[in-house]
C-alpha positions in Angstrom: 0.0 0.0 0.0 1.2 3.5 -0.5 1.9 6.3 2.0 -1.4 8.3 0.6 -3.4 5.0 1.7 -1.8 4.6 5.3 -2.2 8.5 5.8 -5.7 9.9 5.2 -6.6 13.4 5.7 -7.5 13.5 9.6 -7.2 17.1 10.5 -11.2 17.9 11.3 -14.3 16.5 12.6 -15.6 16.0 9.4 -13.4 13.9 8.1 -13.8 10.7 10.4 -17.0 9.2 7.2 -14.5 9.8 4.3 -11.5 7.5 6.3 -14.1 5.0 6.8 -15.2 4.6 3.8 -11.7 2.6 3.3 -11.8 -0.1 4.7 -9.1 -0.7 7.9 -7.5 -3.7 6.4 -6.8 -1.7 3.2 -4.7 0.6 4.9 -1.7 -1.6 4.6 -1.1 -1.2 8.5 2.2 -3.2 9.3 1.4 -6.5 11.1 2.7 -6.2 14.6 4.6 -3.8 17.0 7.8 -6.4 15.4 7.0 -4.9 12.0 5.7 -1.4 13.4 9.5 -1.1 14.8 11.2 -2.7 11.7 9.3 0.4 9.0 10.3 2.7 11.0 14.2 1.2 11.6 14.1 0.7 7.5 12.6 4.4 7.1 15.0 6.5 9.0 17.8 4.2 10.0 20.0 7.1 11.5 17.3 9.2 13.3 17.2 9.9 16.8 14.3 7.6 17.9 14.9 8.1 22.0 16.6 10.6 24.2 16.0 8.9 27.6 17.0 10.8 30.5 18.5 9.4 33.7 16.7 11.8 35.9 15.1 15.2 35.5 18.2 16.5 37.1 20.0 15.2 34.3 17.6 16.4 31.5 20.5 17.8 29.4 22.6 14.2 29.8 20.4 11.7 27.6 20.9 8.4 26.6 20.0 8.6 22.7 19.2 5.5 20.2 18.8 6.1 16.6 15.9 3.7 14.9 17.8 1.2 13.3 20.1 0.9 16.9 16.9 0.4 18.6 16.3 -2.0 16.2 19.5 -3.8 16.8 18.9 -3.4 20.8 15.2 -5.4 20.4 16.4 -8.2 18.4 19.5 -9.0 20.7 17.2 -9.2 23.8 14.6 -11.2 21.8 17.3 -13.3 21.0 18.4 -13.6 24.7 14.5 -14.4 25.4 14.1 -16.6 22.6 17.6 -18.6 23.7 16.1 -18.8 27.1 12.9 -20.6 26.0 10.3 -17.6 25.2 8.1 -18.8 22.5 5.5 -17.1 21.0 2.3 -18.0 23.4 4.8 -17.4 26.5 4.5 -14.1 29.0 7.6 -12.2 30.0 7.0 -10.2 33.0 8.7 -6.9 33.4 9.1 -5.1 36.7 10.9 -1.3 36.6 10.2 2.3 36.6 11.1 3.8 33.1 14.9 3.5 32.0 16.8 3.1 28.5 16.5 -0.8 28.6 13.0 -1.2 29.8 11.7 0.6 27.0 14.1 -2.2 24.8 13.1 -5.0 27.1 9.1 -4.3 26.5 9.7 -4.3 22.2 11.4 -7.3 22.6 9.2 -9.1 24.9 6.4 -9.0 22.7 8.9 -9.7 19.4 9.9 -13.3 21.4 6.4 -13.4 23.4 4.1 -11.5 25.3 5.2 -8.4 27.4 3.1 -8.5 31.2 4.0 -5.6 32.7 3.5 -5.6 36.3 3.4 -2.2 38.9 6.3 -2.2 41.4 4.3 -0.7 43.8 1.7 -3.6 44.1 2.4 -6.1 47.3 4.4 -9.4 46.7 1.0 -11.2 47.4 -0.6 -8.9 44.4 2.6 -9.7 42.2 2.7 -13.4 42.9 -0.8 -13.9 41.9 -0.4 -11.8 38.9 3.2 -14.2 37.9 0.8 -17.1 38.4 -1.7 -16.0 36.3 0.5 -15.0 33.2 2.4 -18.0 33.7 5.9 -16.0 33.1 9.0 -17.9 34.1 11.5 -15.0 33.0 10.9 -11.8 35.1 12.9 -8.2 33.4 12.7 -6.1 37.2 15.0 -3.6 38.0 18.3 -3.9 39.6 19.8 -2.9 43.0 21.4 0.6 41.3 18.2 1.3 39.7 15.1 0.8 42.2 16.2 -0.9 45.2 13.2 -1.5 46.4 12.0 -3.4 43.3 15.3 -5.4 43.4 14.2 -6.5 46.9 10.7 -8.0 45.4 11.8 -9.7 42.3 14.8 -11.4 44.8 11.5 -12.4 47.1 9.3 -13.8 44.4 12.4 -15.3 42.7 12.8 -16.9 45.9 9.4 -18.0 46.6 9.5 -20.5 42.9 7.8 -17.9 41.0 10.1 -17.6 38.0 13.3 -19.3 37.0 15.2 -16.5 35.4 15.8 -13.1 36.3 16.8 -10.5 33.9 18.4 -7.1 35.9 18.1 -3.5 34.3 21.0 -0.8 35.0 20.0 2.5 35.7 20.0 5.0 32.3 23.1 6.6 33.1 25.0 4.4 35.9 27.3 6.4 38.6 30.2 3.6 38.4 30.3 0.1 38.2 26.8 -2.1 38.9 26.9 -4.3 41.9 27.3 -7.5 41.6 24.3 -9.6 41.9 23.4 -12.3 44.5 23.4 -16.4 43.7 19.8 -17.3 43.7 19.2 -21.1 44.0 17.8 -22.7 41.0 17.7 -19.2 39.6 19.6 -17.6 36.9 20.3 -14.2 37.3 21.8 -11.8 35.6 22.5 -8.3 33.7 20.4 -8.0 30.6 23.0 -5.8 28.8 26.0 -8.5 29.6 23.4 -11.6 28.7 22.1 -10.1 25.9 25.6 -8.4 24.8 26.5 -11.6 21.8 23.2 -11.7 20.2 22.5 -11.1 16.8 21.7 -7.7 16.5 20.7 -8.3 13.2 17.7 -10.6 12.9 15.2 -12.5 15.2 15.5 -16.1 15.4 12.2 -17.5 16.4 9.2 -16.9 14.6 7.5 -14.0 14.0 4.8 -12.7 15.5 1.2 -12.5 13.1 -1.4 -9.7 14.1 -4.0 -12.0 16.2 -1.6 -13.3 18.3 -1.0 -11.7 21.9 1.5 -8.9 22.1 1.0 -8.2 26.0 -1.6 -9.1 29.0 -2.0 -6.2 31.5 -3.0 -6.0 34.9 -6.1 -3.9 35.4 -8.8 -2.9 38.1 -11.7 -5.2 38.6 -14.7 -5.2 40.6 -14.4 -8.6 42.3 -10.8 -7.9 43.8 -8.7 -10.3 42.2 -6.1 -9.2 39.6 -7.4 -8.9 36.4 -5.0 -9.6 33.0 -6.7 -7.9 30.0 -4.8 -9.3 26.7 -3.7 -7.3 23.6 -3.4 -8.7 20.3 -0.7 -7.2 17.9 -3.8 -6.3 15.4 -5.0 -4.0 18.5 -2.3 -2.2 19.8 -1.1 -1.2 16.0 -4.5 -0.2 15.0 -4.5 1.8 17.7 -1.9 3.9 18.1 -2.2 4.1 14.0 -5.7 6.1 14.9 -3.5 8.4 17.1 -0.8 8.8 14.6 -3.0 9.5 11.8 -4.5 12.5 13.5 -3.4 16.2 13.2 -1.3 15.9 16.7 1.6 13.9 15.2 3.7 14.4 12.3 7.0 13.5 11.7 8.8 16.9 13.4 6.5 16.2 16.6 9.1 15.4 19.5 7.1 13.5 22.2 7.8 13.4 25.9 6.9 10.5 27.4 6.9 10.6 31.6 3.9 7.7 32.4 5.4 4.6 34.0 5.5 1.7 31.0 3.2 -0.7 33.1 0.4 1.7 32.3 -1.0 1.4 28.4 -0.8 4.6 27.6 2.7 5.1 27.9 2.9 2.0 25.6 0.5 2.9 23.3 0.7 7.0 22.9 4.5 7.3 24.1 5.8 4.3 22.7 4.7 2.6 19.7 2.5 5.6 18.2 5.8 7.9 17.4 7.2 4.4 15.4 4.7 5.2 12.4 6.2 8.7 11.6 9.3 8.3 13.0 9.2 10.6 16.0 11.5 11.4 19.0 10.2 10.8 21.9 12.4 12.4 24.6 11.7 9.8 28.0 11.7 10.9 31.5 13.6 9.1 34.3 12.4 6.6 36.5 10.4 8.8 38.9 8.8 9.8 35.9 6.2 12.7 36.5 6.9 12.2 40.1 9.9 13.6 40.2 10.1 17.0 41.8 13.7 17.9 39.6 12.1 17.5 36.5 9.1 20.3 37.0 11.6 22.8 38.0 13.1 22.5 34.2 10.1 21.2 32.6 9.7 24.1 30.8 13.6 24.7 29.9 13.1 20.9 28.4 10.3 21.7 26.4 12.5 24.4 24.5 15.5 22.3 24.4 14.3 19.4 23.2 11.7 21.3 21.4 8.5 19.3 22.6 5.6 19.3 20.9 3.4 16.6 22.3 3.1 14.9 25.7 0.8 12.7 27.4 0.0 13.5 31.3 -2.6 13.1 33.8 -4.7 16.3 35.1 -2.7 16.3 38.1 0.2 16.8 36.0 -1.0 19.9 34.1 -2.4 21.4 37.2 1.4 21.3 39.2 3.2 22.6 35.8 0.8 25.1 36.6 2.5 26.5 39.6 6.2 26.9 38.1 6.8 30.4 36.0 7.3 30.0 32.2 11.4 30.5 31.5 11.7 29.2 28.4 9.9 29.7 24.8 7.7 26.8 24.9 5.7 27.8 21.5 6.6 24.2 20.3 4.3 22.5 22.9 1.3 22.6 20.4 -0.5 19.4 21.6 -0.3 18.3 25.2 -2.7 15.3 26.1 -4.7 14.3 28.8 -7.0 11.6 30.1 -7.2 8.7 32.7 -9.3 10.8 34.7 -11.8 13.7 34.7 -10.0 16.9 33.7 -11.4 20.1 35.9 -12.1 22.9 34.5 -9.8 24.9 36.1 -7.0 23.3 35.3 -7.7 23.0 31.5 -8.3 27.0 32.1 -5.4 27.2 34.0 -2.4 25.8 31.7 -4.4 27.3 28.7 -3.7 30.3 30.3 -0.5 29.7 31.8 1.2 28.2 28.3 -0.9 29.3 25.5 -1.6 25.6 24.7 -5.0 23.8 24.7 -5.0 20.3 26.4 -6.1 17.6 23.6 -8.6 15.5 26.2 -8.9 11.7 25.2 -11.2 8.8 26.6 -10.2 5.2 26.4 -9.9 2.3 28.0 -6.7 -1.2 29.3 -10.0 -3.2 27.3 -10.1 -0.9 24.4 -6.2 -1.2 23.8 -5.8 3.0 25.0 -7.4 5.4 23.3 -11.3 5.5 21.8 -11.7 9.7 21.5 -9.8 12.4 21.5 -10.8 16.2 21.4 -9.8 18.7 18.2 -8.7 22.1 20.5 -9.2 23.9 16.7 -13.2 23.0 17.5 -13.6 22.8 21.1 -17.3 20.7 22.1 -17.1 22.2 25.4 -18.5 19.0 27.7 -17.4 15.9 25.5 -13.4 14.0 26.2 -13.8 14.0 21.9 -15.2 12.1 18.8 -15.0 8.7 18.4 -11.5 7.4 16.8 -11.6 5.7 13.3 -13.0 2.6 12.9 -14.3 2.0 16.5 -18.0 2.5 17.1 -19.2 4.1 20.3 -23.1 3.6 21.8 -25.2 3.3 24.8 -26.9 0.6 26.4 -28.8 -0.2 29.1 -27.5 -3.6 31.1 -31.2 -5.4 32.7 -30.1 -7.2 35.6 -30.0 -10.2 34.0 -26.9 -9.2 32.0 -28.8 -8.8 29.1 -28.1 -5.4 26.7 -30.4 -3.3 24.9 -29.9 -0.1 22.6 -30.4 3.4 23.4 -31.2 5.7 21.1 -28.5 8.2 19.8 -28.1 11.2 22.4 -29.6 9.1 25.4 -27.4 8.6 28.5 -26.8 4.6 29.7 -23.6 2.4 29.6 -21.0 3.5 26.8 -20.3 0.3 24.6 -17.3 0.2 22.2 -17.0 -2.0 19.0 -14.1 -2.1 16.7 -10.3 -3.1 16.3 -9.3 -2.1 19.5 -11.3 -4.1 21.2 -9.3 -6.6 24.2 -9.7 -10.3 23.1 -10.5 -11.6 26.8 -9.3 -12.1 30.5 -6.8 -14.4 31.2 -8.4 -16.8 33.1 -6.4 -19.6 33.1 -3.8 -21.5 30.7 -4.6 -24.4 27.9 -2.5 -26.6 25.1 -3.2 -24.1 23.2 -2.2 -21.1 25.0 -4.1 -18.8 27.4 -7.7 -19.4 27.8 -9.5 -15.8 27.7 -12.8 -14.8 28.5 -14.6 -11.7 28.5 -16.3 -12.4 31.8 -19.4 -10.5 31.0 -17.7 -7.3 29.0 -18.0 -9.1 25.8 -21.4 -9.4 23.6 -20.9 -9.8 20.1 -17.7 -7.7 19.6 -19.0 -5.2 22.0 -17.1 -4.0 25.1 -19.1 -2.8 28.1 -16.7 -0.4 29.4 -18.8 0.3 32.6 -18.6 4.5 32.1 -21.5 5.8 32.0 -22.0 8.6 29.4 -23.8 9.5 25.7 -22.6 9.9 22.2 -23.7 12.8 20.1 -24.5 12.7 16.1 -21.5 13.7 15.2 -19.8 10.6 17.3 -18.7 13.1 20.5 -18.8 10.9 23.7 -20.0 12.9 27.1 -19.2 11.9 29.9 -21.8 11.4 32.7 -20.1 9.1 35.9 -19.3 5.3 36.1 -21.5 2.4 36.5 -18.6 0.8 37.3 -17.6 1.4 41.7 -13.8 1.5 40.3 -11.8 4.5 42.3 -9.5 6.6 39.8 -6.4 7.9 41.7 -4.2 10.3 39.1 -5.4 7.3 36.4 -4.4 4.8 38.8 -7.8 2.1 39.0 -8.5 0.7 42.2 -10.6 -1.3 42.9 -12.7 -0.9 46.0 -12.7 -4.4 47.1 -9.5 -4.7 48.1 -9.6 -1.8 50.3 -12.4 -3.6 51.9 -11.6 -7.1 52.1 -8.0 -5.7 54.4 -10.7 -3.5 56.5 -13.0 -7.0 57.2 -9.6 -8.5 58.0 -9.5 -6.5 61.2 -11.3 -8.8 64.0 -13.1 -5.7 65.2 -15.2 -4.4 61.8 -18.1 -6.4 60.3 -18.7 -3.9 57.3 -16.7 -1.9 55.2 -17.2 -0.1 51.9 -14.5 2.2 49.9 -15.4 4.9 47.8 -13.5 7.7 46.2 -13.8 11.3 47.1 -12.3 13.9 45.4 -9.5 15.6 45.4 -7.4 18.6 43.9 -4.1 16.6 43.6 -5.4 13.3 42.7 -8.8 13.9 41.4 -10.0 10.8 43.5 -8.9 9.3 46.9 -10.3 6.6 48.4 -12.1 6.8 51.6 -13.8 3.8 54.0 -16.7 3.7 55.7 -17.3 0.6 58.7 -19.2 -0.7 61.2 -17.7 -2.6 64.3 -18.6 -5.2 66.4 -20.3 -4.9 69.9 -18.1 -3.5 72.4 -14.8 -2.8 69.9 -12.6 0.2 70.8 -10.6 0.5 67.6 -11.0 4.2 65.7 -11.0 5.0 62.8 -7.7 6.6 62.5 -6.2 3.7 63.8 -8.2 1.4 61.0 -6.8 3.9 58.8 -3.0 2.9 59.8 -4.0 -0.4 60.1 -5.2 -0.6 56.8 -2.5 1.7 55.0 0.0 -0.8 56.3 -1.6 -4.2 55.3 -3.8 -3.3 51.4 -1.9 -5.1 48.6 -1.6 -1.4 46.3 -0.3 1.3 48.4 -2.0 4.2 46.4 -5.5 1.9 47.4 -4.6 2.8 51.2 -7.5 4.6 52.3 -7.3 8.6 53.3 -9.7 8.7 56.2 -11.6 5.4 57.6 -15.2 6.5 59.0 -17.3 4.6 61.6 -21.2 4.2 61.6 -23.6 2.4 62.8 -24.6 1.1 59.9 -23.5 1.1 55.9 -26.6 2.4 53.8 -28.5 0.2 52.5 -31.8 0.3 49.7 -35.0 -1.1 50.1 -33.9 -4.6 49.6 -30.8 -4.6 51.8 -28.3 -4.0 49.0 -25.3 -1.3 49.7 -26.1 1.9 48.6 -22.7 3.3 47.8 -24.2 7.1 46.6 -24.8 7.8 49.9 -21.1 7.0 51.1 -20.2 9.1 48.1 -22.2 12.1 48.5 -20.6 12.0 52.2 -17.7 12.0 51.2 -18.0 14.6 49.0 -20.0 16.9 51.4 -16.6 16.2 53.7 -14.3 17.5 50.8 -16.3 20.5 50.2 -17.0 21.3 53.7 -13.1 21.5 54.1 -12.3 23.3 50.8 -14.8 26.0 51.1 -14.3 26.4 54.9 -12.5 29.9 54.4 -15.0 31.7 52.3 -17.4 33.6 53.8 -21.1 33.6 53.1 -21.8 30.3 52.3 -25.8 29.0 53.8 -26.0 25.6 53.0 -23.9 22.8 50.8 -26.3 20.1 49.7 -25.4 16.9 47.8 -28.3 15.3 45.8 -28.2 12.1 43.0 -29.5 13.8 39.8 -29.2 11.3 37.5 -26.6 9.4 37.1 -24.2 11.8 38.8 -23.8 13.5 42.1 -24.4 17.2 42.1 -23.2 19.8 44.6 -25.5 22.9 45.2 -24.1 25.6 47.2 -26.4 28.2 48.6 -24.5 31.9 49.4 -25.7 35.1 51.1 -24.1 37.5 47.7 -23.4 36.8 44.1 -19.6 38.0 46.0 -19.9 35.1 47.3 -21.0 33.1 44.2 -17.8 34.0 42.9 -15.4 32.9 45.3 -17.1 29.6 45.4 -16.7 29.4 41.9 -13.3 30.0 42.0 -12.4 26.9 44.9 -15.1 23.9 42.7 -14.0 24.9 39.3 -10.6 23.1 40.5 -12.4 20.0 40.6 -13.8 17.4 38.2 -17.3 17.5 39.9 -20.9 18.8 39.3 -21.7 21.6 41.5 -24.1 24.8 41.3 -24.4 27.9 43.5 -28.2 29.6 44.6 -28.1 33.0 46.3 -30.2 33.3 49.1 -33.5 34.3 48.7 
């Protein structure tokens, strides 16, 4: 296929009916991430593909790979993983924050197998289950010079039998020589670099990987509190960052900068393998990524240095980049992106203001591959996260509680349902002859997903946002899911009840929060359930903020947990604290309208009115104000 078929005019809303009317497969879209990386390496052999930088301190010191040495990098560690016994329907699991090789390590995974990235920052109970589900029997985890603390895990599940080889990552830039690395019985351990080091650079030996076969299985939030592996086909993860890179936001003088840790998709996806189809730098933060306080002192500095033109953040992200002065000419930075979690107002007012640049707002999902919408700044549908990408179909259902699905009509709210190429092929949930057995577990029904996001889709294929079905708590993107703040809480021989909800928050535009009841004559608090519970919940960002005691949970008419009312507490709590300064203010009532929560604030003065305004437009909520009659 030529370049005019694989690049169709995609600068407008209008354009989405004239790229469908081509069919996908005619599009000529290379066959996996494998080929994805080759084009690009055969393209523009000698162009900078990364800049990866060993901390923000160190933002002028990168560690730079041209394509075609990138190239070279992946097929001597799919070599090493293919000489160790990868095969094509076998998960490697990789364990680091963001450095040179991980980024290597991840292509090559899914070139020998299938890449299972797993989150450090889970507990070694969470990790274990998660090895045992994927089956992976080589674990990539960072070594002792790089994240200490994730050295420390991957030693403890390598000694509990969970894996036989262990593959160590060195720090970007390493101060010095590496330590040397411990003898782990019936283990073989190593640097990946040395291992790796006589490989042929040149070609892969195994065979290649086709587009249905799995390219990587990752770890997502559930509502039943067991890990849950969603699994990407090549065919998905191409076709989807080929919808990105086929939009107005990327062309081939767009540098990218890429700070989201690489166990989350859309660091894969957006920062990752998108920039392969034009051939784009992408300039890599260092392991803290965006949580490292160096690197927003000189963000800006970077941005005209590097001359960044697209990044990829969280609205927490935009909101602190906020607070640091502008010393740099940043008119490069033409498309930053957001999504994971409701953007505020405010803060998309805020870093307009501050940079001059609109935020591009997306909407997707681990089961949709990444990314389903995205927003054109050019023509701005104030309330919608964007039209529908290419080729994926977006609608609304409404789920009877028999499971059963039936159609809305265009416009109406209900459950948003996505169809199309991007579409997960199933839950791991458990391992056959023939490789993993996957299952949608419900989502699935007749290629559709049932994302659980409640919203509705306007003629012109915008999707609005409206709340979650789903009881899922969004911490800076970060899914948690509810249950397992709860099942540590029940664990405590003094509580009978517990719930977890998420209330929200200017920093993390969701915390989660608990709410118990105790047994007859307990004397526990709830500050020290709180510590308890911080101390003992498998994912530390799942540890609750504040732990609440009642009498009793709320309930409906037929004794089923009514989990609004916990919400609209807590967000009565979170308002009640954030508007405690301003003067004026009657009454704050929360009320379900809807599918939604909305806040109504009642103030003495339209002087007042404003000062609230000012406070609530920082957060991602529904809220009005009524002057007192």
């Amino acid at each position: 296929m030529t370049e005019q078929a694989l690049w169709p005019r995609y600068a407008t809303l209008a354009d989405l009916a004239a790229i469908e009317a081509v069919p996908l497969e005619s599009r000529g879209l290379p066959e996996s991430t494998y080929a994805l990386l080759s084009r690009a390496a055969r393209r523009w052999p000698d162009r900078t593909a990364l800049s990866v930088l060993p901390s923000g301190a160190q933002w002028r010191e990168p560690r730079q790979r041209t394509f075609g040495q990138l190239l070279a990098d992946v097929h001597r560690h799919a070599n090493l993983l293919h000489e160790l016994g990868v095969r094509r329907g076998d998960a490697v699991a990789l364990m680091s924050p963001n450095c040179a090789e991980l980024i290597t390590a991840t292509l090559a995974a899914q070139l020998a197998g299938i890449a299972a990235p797993l989150g450090a920052g889970l507990s070694r109970q969470h990790l274990g289950e998660l090895l045992r589900r994927c089956g992976a029997r080589v674990l990539v985890t960072a070594g002792p010079d790089l994240a200490p603390a994730t050295w420390d895990t991957a030693q403890a599940l390598a000694r509990d039998g969970l894996v036989d080889t262990v593959l160590v990552l060195a720090p970007t830039a390493p101060a010095g020589a590496l330590q040397p690395l411990p003898q782990l019985d019936g283990v073989r351990v190593g640097y990946l670099a040395d291992l790796a080091a006589a490989a042929n650079p040149s070609v892969f030996a195994g065979d290649l990987p086709r587009p249905g076969d799995l390219a990587a299985i990752f770890h997502t939030g559930g509502t039943t509190g067991a890990p849950k592996l969603a699994a990407h086909t090549h065919a998905n993860e191409v076709a989807d960052a080929w919808m990105l890179a086929a939009g107005s936001v990327f062309d081939e003088q767009t540098v990218v900068f890429a700070g989201l840790p690489l166990f989350h998709v859309n660091a894969l996806v957006v920062t990752l393998l998108t920039p392969l189809f034009k051939g784009q730098h992408v300039v890599w933060a260092g392991p803290l990524g965006y949580r490292d306080p160096d690197l927003y002192q000189v963000f800006w500095r970077m941005v005209e240095h590097y001359r960044i033109a697209a990044m990829s953040a969280v609205p927490t992200v935009y909101a602190t980049l906020t607070k640091y002065p502008v010393d740099a000419v940043i008119t490069s930075l033409r498309h930053p992106m957001v999504g994971a979690s409701p953007l505020p107002a405010a803060v998309r007012e805020g870093f307009q203001k501050h940079t001059g640049s609109t935020l591009v707002e997306g909407y997707g999902l681990t089961e949709a591959t990444c990314a389903s919408a995205r927003t054109f700044p050019e023509t701005p549908r104030p309330g919608s996260v964007g039209q529908r990408l290419p080729y994926q179909q977006i609608k609304t259902i409404a789920v009877a509680a028999d499971g059963t699905w039936r159609d809305l009509p265009a416009g109406t709210t209900g459950v948003l349902a996505i169809s199309g190429p991007t579409v997960f092929a199933g839950y791991v949930t458990g391992r056959g002859p023939d490789g993993y057995v996957l299952d949608g577990l419900g989502k699935l029904t007749d290629g559709w997903l049932d994302t659980g996001d409640l919203g509705h889709v306007d003629a012109d294929g915008h999707v609005h946002l409206a709340g979650r079905a789903k009881d899922l708590i969004i911490r800076g993107g970060h899914n948690i899911d509810p249950a397992i703040i709860e099942a540590t809480l029940l664990a405590h021989p003094q509580v009978t009840a517990a719930s977890a909800v998420g209330r929200p928050d200017l920093h993390a535009g969701e915390v989660p929060v608990a709410y118990v009841t105790l047994a007859a004559g307990a004397t526990v608090t709830g500050q020290q359930l709180r510590d308890w519970a911080r101390d003992r919940v498998p994912d530390p960002a799942a540890a609750p903020k504040t732990v609440t005691v009642l009498d009793e949970l709320p309930t409906t008419a037929v004794g089923k947990l009514y989990r609004p009312a916990l919400r609209m507490d807590a967000l009565r709590a979170e308002l009640d604290a954030a508007l405690r300064g301003i003067a004026g203010i009657h009454d704050i009532h929360i009320a379900v309208e809807g599918s939604r929560l909305v806040a109504t604030i009642t103030v003495q003065t339209t002087a007042h009115q404003a000062a609230v305004k000012a406070v609530l437009d920082r957060y991602a909520i529904a809220w009005r104000t009524e002057v007192k009659q």
